[in-house]
C-alpha positions in Angstrom: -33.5 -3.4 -19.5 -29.9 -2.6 -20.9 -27.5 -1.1 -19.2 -25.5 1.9 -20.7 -22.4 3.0 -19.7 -21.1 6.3 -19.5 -17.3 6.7 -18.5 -17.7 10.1 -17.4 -21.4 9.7 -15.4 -20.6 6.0 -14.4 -17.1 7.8 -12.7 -19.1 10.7 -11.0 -21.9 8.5 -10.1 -19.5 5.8 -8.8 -17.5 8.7 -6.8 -20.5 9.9 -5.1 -22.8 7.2 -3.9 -19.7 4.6 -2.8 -17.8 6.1 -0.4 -14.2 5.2 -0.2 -14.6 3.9 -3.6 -11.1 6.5 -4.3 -9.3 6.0 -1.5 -5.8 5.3 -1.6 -3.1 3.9 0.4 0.6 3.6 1.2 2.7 0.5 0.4 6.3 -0.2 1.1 8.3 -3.7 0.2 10.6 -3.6 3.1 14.5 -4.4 1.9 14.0 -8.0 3.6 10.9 -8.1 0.6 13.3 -7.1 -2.1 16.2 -9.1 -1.3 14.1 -12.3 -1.4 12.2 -11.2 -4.7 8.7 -11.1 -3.1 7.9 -7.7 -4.9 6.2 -9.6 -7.5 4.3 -11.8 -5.5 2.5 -8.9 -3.1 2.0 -6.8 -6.2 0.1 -10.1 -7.7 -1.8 -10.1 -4.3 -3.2 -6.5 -4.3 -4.3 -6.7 -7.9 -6.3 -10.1 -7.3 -7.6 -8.1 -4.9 -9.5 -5.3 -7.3 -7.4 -2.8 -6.4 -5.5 0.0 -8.5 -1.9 0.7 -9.0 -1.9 4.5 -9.7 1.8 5.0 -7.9 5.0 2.6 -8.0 9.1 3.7 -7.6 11.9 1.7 -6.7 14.0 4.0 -4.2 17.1 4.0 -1.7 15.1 5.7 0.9 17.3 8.3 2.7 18.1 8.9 6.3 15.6 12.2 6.3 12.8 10.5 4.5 12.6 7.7 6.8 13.2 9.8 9.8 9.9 11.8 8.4 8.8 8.3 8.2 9.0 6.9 11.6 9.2 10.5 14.1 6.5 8.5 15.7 8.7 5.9 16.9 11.7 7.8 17.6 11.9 7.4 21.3 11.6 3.3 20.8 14.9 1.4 21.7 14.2 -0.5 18.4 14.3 3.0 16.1 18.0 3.6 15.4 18.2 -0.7 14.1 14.6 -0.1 12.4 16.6 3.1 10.8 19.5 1.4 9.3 17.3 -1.6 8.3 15.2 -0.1 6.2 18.4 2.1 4.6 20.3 -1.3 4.2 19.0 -1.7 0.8 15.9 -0.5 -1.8 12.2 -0.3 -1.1 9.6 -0.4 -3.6 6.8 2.1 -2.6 3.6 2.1 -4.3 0.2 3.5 -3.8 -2.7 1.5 -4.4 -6.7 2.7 -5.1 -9.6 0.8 -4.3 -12.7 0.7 -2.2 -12.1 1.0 1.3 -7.8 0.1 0.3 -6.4 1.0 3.5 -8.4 -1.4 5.8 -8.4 -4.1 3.0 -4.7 -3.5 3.2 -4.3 -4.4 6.7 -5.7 -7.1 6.4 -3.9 -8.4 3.6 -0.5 -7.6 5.0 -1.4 -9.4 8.3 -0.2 -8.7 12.4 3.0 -6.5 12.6 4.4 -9.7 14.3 4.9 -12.4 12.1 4.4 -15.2 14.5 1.0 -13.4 15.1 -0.2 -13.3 11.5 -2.2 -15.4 9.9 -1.7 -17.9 7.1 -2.4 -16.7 3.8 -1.3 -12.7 4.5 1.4 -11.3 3.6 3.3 -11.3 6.6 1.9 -14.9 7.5 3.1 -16.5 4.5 6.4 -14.7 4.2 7.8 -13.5 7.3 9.8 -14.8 9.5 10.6 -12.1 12.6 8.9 -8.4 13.8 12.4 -6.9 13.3 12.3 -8.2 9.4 8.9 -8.1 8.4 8.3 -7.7 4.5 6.0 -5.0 4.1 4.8 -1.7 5.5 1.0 -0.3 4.9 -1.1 2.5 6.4 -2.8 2.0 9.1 -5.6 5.0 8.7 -7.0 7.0 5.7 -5.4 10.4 7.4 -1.7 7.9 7.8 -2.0 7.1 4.0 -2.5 10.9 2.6 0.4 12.0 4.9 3.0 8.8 4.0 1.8 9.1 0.2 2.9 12.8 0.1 5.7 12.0 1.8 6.7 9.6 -0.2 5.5 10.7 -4.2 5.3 13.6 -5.6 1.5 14.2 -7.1 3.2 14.2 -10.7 4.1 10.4 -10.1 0.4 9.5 -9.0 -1.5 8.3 -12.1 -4.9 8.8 -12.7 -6.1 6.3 -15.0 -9.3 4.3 -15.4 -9.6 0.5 -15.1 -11.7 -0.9 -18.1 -13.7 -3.6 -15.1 -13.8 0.0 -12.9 -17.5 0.5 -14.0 -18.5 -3.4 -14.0 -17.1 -3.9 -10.5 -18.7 -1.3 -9.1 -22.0 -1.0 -10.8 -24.9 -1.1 -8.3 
C-alpha cells in the first residue's frame, strides 16, 4: 500500500476531518522578554512544538492599542502600571497555527503567576514576578481571532504550507 500525497486534497482533507487543525493564536514577548533576549528562546519552544509561524512584528505598542488590549482589565488597581509596563519598551507579537494552538499555548506559557507555574513552561523557567511576566497568549479561540485582528493586519498573516504539514497530520 503506498501512500500518495496530494498538496491540494491532503490540505482539504486535513482541514475537514481534524478540527482545529487551522487554528491560530495570539502571542506577545512582553518588554521584560525582550530586554533579557528570551524572544529567541520561546520562538524555539513553539516550533518544537509543531506549530506554524504564519505572523511575526517587532512593535512599540501604543497607548490606544494596548488600551484595546486590556479594556477588560481597566477597572483593576494594577491597569494604569500594567499600561506603562508594557509601553516601556518593544513587544514582539506573533501568531502561531497548529492543531488545537491556543490550549497548547497555555500550557506552554504556564500560570499567569510565576511562582505558580511550573518547571519547564515558559513562565516557570523564566519569570520571576506576576507584575513582570514574559509572555502574553490567548486564553480562548474567540480571544485569539479578536487580539490577532487587533494586533495584524490580514496582509501580514502568511499563508504558507509546512513541507512535514501533510506527514504530521496524516491519519
Amino acid at each position: 500500500l503506498q501512500h500518495v500525497f496530494i498538496p491540494g486534497i491532503a490540505h482539504l482533507f486535513i482541514q475537514k476531518y481534524i478540527p482545529g487543525v487551522r487554528e491560530r493564536t495570539l502571542v506577545a514577548v512582553k518588554p521584560d522578554g525582550v530586554q533579557r533576549r528570551l524572544v529567541g528562546q520561546i520562538i524555539q519552544r513553539f516550533e518544537t512544538r509543531g506549530f506554524k509561524l504564519v505572523g511575526l512584528k517587532m512593535l512599540q505598542a501604543s497607548e490606544d492599542l494596548l488600551a484595546q488590549h486590556y479594556a477588560s482589565l481597566n477597572r483593576k488597581p494594577f491597569y494604569p502600571s500594567l499600561l506603562r509596563y508594557m509601553n516601556s519598551g518593544p513587544v514582539v507579537a506573533m501568531v502561531w497555527e497548529g492543531h488545537n494552538v491556543v490550549k497548547s499555548t497555555r500550557m506552554l506559557v504556564g500560570d499567569t503567576n510565576p511562582a505558580e507555574a511550573k518547571p519547564g513552561t515558559i513562565r516557570g523557567d523564566f519569570s520571576i514576578h506576576i507584575s513582570r511576566n514574559i509572555i502574553h497568549a490567548s486564553d480562548s479561540v474567540e480571544v485569539a481571532q479578536a487580539e490577532i485582528a487587533l494586533w495584524f493586519r490580514r496582509s501580514e498573516l502568511m499563508e504558507w504550507e509546512c513541507c512535514d504539514h501533510g506527514s504530521v497530520y496524516q491519519l
